[in-house]
C-alpha positions as CSV (number, residue, x, y, z in Angstrom):
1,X,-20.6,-34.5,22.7
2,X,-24.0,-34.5,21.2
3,X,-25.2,-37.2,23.7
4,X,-22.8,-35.6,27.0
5,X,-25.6,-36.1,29.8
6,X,-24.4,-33.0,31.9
7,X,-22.3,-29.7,31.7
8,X,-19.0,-31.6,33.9
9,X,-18.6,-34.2,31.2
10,X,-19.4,-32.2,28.2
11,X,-16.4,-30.0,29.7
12,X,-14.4,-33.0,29.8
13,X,-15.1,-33.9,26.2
14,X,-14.5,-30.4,24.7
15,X,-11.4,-30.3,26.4
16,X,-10.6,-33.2,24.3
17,X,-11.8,-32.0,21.1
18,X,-9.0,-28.9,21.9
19,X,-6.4,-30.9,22.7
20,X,-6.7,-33.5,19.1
21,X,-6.9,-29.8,17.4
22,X,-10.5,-29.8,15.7
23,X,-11.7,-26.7,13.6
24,X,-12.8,-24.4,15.9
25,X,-16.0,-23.3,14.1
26,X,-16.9,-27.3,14.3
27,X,-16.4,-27.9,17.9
28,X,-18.8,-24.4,18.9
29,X,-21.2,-26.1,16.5
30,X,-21.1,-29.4,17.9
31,X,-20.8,-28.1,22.2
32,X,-23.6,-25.3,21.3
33,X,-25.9,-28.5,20.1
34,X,-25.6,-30.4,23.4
35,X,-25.6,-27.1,25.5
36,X,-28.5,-26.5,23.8
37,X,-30.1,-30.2,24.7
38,X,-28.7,-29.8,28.1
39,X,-30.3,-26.5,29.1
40,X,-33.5,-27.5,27.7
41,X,-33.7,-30.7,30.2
42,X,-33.1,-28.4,33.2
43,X,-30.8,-26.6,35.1
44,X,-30.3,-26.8,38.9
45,X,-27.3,-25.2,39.4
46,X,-26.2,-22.0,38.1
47,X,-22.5,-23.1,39.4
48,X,-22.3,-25.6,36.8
49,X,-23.5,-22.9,34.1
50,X,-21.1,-20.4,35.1
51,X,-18.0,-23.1,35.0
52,X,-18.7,-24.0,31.4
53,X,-19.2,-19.7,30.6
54,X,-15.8,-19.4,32.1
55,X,-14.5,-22.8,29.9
56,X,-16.2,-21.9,26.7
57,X,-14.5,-17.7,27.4
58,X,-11.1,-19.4,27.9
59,X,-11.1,-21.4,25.0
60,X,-12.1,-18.3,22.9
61,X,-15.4,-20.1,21.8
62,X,-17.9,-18.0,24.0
63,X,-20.0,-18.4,21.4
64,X,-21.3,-21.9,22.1
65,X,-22.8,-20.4,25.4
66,X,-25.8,-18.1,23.5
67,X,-28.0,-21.1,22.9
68,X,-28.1,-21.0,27.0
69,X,-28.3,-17.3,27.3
70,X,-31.3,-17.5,25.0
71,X,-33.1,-19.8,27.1
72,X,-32.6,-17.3,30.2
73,X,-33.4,-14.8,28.4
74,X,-36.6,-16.6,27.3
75,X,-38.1,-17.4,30.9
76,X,-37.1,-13.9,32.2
77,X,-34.6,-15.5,34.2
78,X,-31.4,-13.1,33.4
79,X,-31.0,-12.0,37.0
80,X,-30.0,-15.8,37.4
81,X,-27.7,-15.6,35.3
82,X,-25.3,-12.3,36.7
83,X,-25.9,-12.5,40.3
84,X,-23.2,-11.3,42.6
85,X,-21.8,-14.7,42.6
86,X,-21.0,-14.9,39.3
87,X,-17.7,-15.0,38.2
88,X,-15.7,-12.2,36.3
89,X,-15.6,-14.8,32.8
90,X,-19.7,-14.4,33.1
91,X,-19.6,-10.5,32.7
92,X,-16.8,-10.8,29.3
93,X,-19.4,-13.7,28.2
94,X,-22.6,-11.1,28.1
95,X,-20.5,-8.4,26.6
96,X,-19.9,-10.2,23.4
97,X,-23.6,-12.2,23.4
98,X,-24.8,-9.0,24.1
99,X,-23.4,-7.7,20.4
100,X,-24.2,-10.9,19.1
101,X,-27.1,-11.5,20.0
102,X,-28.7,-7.7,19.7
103,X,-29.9,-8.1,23.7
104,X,-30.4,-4.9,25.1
105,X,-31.9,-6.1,28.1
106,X,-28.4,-7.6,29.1
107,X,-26.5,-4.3,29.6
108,X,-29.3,-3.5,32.4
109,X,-28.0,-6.3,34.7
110,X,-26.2,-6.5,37.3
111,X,-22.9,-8.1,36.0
112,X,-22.6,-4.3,34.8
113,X,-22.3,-2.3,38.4
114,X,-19.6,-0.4,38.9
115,X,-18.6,-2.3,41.8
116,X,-18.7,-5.4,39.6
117,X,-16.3,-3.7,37.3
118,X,-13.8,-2.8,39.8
119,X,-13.5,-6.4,41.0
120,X,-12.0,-7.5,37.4
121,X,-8.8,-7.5,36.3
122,X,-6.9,-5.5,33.4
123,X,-6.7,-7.9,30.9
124,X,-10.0,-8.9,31.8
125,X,-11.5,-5.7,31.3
126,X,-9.2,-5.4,27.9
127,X,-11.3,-8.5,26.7
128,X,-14.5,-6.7,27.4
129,X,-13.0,-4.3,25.2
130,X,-12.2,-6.3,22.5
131,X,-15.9,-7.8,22.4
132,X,-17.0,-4.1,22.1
133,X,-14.9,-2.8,20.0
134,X,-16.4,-1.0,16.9
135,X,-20.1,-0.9,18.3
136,X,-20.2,2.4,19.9
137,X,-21.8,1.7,23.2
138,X,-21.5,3.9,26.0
139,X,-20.4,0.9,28.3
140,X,-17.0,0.6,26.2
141,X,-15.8,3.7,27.5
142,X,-16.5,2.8,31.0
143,X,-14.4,-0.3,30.6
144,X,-11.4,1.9,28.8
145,X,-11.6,4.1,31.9
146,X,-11.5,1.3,34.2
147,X,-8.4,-0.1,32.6
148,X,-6.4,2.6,32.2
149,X,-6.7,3.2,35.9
150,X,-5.2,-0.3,36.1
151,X,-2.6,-0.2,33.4
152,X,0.4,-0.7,36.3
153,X,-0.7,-3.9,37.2
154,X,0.2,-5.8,34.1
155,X,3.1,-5.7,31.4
156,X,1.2,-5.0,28.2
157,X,1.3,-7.1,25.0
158,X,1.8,-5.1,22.1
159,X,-1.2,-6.8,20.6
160,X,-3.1,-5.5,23.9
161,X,-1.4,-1.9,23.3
162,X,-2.7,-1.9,20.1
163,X,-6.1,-2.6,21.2
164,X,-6.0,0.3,23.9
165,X,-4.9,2.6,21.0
166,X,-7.4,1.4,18.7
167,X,-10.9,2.4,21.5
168,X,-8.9,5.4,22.5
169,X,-9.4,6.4,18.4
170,X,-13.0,5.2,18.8
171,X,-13.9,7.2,21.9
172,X,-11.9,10.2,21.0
173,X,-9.5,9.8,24.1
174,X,-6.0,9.4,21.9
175,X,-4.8,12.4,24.0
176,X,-6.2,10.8,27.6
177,X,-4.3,7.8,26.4
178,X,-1.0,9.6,25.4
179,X,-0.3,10.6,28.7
180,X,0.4,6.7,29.5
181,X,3.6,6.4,28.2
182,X,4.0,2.8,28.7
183,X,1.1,1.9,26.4
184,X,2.1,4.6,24.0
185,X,5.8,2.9,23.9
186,X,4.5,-0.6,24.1
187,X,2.1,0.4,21.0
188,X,4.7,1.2,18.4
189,X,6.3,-2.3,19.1
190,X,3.9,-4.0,17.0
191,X,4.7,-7.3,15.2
192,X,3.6,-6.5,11.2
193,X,4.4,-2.9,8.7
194,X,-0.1,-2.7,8.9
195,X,0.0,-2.5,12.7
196,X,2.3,-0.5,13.3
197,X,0.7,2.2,10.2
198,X,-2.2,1.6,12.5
199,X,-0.7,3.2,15.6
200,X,1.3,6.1,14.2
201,X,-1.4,7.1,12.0
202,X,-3.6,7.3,15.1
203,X,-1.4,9.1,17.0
204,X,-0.4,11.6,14.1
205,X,-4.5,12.1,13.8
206,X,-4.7,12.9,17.1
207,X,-1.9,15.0,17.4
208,X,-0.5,14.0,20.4
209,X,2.7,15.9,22.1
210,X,5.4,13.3,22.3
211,X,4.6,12.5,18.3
212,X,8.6,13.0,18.2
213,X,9.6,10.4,19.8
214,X,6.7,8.4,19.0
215,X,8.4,9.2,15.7
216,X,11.8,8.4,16.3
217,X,10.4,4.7,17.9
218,X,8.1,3.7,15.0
219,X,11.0,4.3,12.4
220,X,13.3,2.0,14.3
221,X,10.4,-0.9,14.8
222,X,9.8,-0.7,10.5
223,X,13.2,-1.1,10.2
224,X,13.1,-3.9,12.8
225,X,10.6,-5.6,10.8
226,X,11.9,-5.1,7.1
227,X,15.8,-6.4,8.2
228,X,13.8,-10.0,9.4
229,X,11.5,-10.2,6.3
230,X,12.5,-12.7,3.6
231,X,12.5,-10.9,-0.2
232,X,9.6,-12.5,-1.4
233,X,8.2,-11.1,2.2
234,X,9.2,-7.8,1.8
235,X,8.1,-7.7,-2.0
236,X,4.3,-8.5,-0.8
237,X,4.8,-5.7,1.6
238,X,5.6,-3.3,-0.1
239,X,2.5,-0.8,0.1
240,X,2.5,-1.4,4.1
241,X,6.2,-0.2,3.8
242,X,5.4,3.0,1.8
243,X,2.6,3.9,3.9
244,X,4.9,3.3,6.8
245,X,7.6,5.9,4.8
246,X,4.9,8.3,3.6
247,X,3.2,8.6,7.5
248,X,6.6,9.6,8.5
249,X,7.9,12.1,5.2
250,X,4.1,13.8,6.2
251,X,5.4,14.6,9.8
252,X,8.4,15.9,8.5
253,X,10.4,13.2,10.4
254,X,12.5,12.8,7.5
255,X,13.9,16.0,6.9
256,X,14.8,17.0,10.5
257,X,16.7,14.0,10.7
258,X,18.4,15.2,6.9
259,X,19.2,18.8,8.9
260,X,20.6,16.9,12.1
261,X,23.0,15.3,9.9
262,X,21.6,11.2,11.1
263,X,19.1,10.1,8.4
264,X,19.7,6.8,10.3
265,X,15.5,5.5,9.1
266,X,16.6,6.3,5.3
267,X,20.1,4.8,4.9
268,X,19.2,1.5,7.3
269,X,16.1,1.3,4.8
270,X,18.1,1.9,1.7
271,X,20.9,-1.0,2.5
272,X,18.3,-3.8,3.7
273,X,20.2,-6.2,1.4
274,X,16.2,-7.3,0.6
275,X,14.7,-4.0,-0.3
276,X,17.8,-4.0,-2.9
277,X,17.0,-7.4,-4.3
278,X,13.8,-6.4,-4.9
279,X,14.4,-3.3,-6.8
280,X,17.1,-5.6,-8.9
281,X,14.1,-7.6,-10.2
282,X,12.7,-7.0,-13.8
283,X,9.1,-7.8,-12.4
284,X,8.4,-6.1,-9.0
285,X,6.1,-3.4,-7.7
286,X,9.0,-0.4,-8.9
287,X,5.8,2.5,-8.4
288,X,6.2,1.6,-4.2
289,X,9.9,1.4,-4.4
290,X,10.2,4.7,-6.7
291,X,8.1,7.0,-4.2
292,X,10.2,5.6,-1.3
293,X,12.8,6.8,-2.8
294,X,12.1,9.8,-3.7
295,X,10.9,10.5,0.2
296,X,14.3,9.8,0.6
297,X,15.7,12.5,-1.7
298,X,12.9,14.8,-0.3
299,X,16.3,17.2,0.7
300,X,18.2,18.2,-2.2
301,X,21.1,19.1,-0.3
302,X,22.0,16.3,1.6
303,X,25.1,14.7,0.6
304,X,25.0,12.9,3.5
305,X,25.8,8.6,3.8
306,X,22.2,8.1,3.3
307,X,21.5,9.8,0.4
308,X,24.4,7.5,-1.4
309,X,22.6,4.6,-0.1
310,X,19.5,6.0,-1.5
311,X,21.2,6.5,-4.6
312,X,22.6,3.4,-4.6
313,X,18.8,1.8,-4.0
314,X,17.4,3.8,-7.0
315,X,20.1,3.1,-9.5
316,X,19.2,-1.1,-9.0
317,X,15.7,0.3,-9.4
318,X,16.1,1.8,-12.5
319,X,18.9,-0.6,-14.1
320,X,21.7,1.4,-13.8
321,X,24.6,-0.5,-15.6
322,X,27.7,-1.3,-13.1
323,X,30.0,1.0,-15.7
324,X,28.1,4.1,-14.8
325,X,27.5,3.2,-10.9
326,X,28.2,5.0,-7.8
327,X,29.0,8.4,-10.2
328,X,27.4,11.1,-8.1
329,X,26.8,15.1,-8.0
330,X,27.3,17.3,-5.3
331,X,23.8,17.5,-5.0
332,X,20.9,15.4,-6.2
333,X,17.7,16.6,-6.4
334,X,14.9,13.5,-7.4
335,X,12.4,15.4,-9.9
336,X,12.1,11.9,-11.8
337,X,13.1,8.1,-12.1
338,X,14.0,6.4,-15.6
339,X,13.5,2.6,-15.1
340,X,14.5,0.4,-18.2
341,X,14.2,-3.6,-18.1
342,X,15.2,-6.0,-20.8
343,X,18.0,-6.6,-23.0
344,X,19.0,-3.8,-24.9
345,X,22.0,-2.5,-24.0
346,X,22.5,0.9,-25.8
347,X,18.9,2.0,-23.9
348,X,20.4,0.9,-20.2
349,X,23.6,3.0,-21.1
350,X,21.6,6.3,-21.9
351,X,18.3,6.3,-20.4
352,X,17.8,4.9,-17.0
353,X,18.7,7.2,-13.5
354,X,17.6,10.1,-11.5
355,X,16.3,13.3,-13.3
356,X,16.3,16.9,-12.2
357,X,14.2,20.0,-13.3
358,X,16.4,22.5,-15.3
359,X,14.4,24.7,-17.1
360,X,11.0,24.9,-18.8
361,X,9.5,24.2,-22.3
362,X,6.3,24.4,-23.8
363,X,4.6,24.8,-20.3
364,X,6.1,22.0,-19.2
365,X,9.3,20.7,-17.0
366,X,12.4,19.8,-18.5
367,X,14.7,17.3,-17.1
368,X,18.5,16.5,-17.2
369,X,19.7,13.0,-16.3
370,X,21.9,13.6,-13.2
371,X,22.6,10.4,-11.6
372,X,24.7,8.4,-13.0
373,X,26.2,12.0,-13.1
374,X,27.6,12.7,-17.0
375,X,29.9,15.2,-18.9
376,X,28.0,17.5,-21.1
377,X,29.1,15.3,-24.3
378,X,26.9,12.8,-22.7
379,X,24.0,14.8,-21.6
380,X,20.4,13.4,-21.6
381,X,17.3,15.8,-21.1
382,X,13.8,14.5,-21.6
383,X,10.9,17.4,-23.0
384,X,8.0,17.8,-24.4
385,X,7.0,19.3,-27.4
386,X,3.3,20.7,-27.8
387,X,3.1,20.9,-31.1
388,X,2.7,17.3,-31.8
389,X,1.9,16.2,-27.9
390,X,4.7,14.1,-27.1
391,X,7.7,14.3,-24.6
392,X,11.2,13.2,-26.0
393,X,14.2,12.2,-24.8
394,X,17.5,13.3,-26.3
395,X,21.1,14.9,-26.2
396,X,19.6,18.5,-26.1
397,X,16.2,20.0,-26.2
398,X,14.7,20.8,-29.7
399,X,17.8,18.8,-31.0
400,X,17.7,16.9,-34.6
401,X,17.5,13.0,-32.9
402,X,16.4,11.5,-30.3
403,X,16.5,8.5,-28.3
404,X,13.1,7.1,-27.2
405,X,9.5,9.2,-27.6
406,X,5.8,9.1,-25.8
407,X,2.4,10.3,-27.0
408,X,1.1,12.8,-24.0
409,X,-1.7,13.6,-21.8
410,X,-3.3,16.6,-23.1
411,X,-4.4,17.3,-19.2
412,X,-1.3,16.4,-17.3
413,X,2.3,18.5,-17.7
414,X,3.9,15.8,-16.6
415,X,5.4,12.7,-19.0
416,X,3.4,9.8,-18.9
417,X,4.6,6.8,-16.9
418,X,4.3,3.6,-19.5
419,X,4.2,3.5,-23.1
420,X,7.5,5.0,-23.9
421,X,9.0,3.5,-27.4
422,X,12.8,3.1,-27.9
423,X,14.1,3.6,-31.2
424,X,15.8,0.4,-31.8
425,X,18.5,-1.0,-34.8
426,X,17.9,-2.9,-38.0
427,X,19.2,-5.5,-36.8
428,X,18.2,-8.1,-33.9
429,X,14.6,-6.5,-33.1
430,X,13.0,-9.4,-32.9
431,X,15.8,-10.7,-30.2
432,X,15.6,-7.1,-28.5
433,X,13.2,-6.3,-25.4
434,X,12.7,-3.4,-23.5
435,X,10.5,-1.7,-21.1
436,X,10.7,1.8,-20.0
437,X,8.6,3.1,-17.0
438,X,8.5,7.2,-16.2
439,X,8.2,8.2,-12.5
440,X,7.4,11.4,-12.0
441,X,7.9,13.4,-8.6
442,X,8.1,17.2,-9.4
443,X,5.1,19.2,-7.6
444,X,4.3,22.1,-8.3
445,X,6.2,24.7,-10.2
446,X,9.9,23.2,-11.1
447,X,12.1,24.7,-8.9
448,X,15.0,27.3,-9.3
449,X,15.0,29.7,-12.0
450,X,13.5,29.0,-15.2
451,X,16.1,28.2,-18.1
452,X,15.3,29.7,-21.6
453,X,15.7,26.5,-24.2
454,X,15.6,27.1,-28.2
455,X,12.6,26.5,-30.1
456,X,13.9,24.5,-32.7
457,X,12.0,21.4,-34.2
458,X,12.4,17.9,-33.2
459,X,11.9,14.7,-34.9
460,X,11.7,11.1,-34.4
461,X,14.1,8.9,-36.2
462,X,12.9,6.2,-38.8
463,X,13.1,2.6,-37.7
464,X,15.9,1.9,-40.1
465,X,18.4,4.4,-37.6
466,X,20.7,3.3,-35.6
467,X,20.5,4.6,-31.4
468,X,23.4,6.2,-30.0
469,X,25.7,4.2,-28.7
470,X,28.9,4.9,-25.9
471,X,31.3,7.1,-28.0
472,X,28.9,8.2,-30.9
473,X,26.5,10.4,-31.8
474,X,22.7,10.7,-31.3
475,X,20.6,8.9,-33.8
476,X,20.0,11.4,-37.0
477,X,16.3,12.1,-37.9
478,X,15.3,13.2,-41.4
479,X,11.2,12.8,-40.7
480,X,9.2,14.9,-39.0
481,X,7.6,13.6,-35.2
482,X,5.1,10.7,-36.4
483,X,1.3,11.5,-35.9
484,X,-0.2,8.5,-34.1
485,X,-1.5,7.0,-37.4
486,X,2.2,7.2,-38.5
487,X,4.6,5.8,-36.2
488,X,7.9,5.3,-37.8
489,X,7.6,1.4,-36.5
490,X,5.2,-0.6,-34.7
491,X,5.7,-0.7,-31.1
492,X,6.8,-3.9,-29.6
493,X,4.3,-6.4,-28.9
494,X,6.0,-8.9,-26.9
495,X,7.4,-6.8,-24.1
496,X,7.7,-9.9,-21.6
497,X,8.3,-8.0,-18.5
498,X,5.5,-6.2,-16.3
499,X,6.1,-3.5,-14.3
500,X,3.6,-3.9,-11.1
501,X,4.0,-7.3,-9.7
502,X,0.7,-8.3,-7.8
503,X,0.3,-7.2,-4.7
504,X,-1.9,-7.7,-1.7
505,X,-4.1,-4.6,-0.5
506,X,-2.5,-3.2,2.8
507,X,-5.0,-2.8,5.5
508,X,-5.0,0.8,7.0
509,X,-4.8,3.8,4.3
510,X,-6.5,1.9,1.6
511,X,-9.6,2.9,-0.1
512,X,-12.8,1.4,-1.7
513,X,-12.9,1.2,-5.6
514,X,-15.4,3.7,-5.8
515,X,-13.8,6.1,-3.9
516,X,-12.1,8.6,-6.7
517,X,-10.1,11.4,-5.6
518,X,-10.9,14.1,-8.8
519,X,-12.9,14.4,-11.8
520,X,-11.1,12.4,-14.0
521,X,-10.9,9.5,-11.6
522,X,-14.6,9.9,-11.7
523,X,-15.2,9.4,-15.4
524,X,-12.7,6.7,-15.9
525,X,-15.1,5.0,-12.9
526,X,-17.9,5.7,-14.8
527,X,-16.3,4.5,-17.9
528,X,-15.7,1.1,-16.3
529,X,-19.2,0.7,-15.1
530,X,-21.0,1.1,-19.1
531,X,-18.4,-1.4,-20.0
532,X,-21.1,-4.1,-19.2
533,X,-23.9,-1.9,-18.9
534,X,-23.9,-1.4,-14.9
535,X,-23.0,-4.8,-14.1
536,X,-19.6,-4.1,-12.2
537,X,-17.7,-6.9,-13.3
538,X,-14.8,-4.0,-14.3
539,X,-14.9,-1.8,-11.3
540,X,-12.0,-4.3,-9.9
541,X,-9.6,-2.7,-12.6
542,X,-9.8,0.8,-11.2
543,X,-7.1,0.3,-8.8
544,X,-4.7,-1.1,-11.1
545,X,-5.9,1.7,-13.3
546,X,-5.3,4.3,-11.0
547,X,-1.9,3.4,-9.9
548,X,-0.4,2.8,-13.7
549,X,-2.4,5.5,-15.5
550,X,-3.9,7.8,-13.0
551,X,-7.3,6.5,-14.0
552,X,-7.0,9.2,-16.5
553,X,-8.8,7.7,-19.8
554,X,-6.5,10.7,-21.4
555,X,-3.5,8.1,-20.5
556,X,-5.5,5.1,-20.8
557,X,-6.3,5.7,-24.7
558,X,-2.2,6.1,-25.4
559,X,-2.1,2.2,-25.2
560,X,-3.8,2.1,-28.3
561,X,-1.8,1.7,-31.9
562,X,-2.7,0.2,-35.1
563,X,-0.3,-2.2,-36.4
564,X,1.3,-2.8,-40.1
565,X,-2.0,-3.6,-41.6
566,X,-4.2,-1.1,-40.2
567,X,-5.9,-3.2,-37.7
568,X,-6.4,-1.1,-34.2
569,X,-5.0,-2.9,-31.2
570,X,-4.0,-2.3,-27.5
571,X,-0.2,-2.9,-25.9
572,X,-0.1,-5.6,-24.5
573,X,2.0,-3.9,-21.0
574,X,-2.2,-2.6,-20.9
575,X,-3.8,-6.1,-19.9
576,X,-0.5,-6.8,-18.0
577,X,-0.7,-3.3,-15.7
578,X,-4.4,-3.7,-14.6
579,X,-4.0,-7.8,-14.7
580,X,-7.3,-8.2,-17.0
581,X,-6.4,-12.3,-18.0
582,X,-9.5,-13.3,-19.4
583,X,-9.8,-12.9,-23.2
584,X,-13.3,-11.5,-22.8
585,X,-12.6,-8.8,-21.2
586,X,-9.4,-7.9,-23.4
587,X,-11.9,-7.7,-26.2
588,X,-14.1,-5.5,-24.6
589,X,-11.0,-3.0,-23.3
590,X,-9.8,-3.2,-26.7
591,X,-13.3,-1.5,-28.0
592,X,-14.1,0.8,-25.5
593,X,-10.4,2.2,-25.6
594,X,-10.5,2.8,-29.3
595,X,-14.1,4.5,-28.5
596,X,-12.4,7.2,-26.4
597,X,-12.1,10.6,-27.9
């Protein structure tokens, strides 16, 4: 190609390079070179330069045509270059070299006219759009007029839909565009979970009229998309699926379908056979699955098909056993999710399920295990206790044993999500493992009235006791709650099952690192940057550390313990939940954290 002796058999010889399938970036480099030695030898005929634009623009390697462009641009010679005889491929050509190449002088020619703009096609003027997109120019929305105008010629792509929707956000014309329904339609048809978050989030910006049936379309495509998703698919899509969910809870699209009595988007999402193998898995992202859930449960009166589904979903999320499946109340309302993994069996017969508010204590909620739903004999409520700053979980509240304990978050009134410690037998602890995760959906005030509970004082057994097992009694306690310089055992070290499973970053609602959303967020960002003086080799934890502690370095300091000899350590769930592998940095978490007041 390097030696070609013209533009005709240079053409012929790119055309070969397509058709063997070379890298794309290598064959612009190589035609660029001998388009470059070509134009410098002379050009007679702009026919042959315009044939190779229009080439170089169908092949979708426009870029080897700049060196040439250059050169006109050079000798002044530009008006060469878009004369009326040019064709349409020369005017998508100087709209991308144009952005590329920082050439002002370009938009001032001819190949611009309005009269030249009305002699292209739709999908000709969408690929001018495409080459513009995101660099604000004026032209852009001259194009986006001229195509709309147009828009009856063609059948739209949903990949060309989604283009139209995405100028219409960057010239402010969403509600121009709404009032083509056959884009708008042809828009939420989109391929992947991220474009189609893309398009409704647009629209919902905008506020558009038909956002109802826009709505109502969107739900059906995600659920489209989910049912042909492989698990493994689904499980890496997981935060495009609750963005997808969360977009639609925010509309309120959820709970008129709950009043209408249909809930069609929740109970087709809650039996995708995938979702549910998912949520069966020890290791998986159970935060994503947890708060589509409990979008699902937004209505705590619906007894409705879907809400059983839902139910169904969150009981494999939490590790309901099969005894105690598919044991409902009239009505469920999702305040909180108990998720236990491993292999003790006494803590997946009490702990895990769905939680409701019942009452208050020490300024903070109280919760009642409601699903699987459970005589009073069998009742489990989970408190806190202020007096030595750590929620419990027991048969009754202020009662004499209890089953599992967390240290809590002097600024948060709501449990703490990790770091909960099971009181286990005697015998077997080394064979046992077990991982409890708290999520925690109550906003606001806890609902319904507030129930008086005694103030009576708790305790934590001793490692020696035995936990309550089906048929017997709570475990007896004879100590008083342990301080954290006390604990009545050291908690488990080998806990072989992590809770976030790693996921890829979706691409529309999510934020930069240093984006924090409150004041503690802030400081824990701060924290992270004096961990190596400034250097920023930590900020890439903040994410994990936001979505498994808050960022709240009031949570983050709970992973800390000291073990049988007094030496001060970190859990190991820590390093698992914010994926810091390298020793190194373990070393330097494990000082800093024990450095927090």
């Amino acid at each position: 190609a390097s030696t070609a002796p013209g533009f005709s058999i240079l053409s012929h010889v790119v055309k070969c390079f397509q058709s063997a399938g070379f890298d794309t970036d290598r064959m612009m480099t190589c035609v660029a070179g001998a388009f470059h030695r070509i134009s410098k030898a002379g050009i007679e005929h702009m026919s042959d330069i315009w044939r190779e634009v229009s080439r170089c623009v169908q092949m979708e390697v426009p870029e080897a045509m700049d060196c040439t462009l250059q050169h006109f641009r050079g000798f002044g010679s530009l008006h060469r270059f878009t004369d009326d005889h040019a064709p349409a491929e020369v005017t998508i050509f100087l709209c991308g070299a144009a952005v590329r190449l920082d050439a002002q002088e370009v938009w001032r020619t001819d190949a611009f006219k309005e009269e030249r703009l009305k002699k292209l096609e739709v999908r000709q003027l969408l690929s001018c759009l495409k080459a513009l997109l995101g660099t604000g120019r004026e032209e852009q929305r001259v194009f986006f007029k001229a195509a709309l105008q147009k828009n009856n010629e063609v059948n739209f792509t949903a990949v060309e839909a989604l283009l139209f929707v995405q100028v219409a956000h960057e010239l402010k014309e969403v509600a121009e565009l709404a009032q083509h329904q056959k884009i708008i339609n042809r828009a939420i048809e989109q391929d992947s979970l991220v474009d189609c978050v893309k398009v409704l989030q647009t629209l919902v910006e905008h506020g558009i009229s038909n956002l109802e049936k826009v709505s109502k379309g969107t739900a059906q495509r995600i659920v489209q998309i989910a049912q042909q998703m492989s698990s493994a698919q689904l499980e890496n899509h997981l935060l495009e699926l609750r963005a997808a969910v969360q977009l639609l809870h925010q509309q309120g699209y959820l709970s008129r379908e709950q009043q209408t009595g249909q809930q069609r988007f929740a109970e087709r999402m809650s039996a995708l056979r995938n979702l549910r193998e998912v949520a069966s898995k020890q290791r998986c992202n159970d935060l994503c699955i947890a708060q589509i859930i409990a979008m699902f449960l937004s209505d705590p009166k619906s007894t409705s098909r879907s809400s059983k589904k839902t139910l169904e979903l969150a009981e494999l999320l939490c590790g309901v056993i099969t005894e105690q499946k598919e044991n409902y109340p009239p009505e469920t309302e999702c305040s909180l999710l108990v998720r236990v993994t491993g292999n003790d069996k006494a803590a997946q017969q009490i702990l895990p399920g769905v939680y409701s508010v019942v009452g208050k204590h020490d300024g903070c909620s109280v919760y009642q295990r409601v699903v699987p739903h459970m005589d009073k004999t069998n009742a489990v409520y989970m408190y806190y206790w202020s007096e030595q700053h750590q929620w419990y979980v027991g048969p009754s509240v202020g009662s004499d044993s209890v089953w599992a304990y967390a240290d809590g978050a002097k600024s948060s009134t709501r449990p703490p999500r990790r770091n909960w410690h099971w009181q286990k037998p005697l015998e077997n602890q080394k064979k046992l493992i077990i991982n409890i995760s708290v999520f925690c959906f109550e906003a606001g005030p806890a609902p319904g009235p507030t129930q008086a509970m005694p103030k009576t004082k708790a305790a934590v057994p001793q490692a020696k006791s035995r936990p309550h097992e089906p048929g017997n009694s709570a475990v007896q306690a004879n100590v008083e709650p342990p301080t954290k310089k006390a604990r009545p055992e050291v908690p488990p070290k080998n806990r072989a099952f992590k809770p976030g499973a790693k996921m890829p970053m979706p691409s529309p609602p999510s934020a930069a690192p240093e984006q924090v959303e409150n004041e503690n967020q802030r400081k824990c960002m701060e924290w992270l940057k004096g961990l190596d003086k400034g250097k920023g080799e930590f900020v890439k934890y903040f994410e994990k550390l936001k979505e498994h502690y808050d960022a709240d370095l009031d949570n983050i300091k709970l992973a800390r313990f000291e073990d049988e000899e007094g030496r001060q350590c970190i859990e190991k769930t820590f390093y698992e939940d914010i994926e810091a592998i390298k020793g190194g940095h373990q070393m330097i978490f494990r000082k800093h954290i024990w450095n927090i007041p």
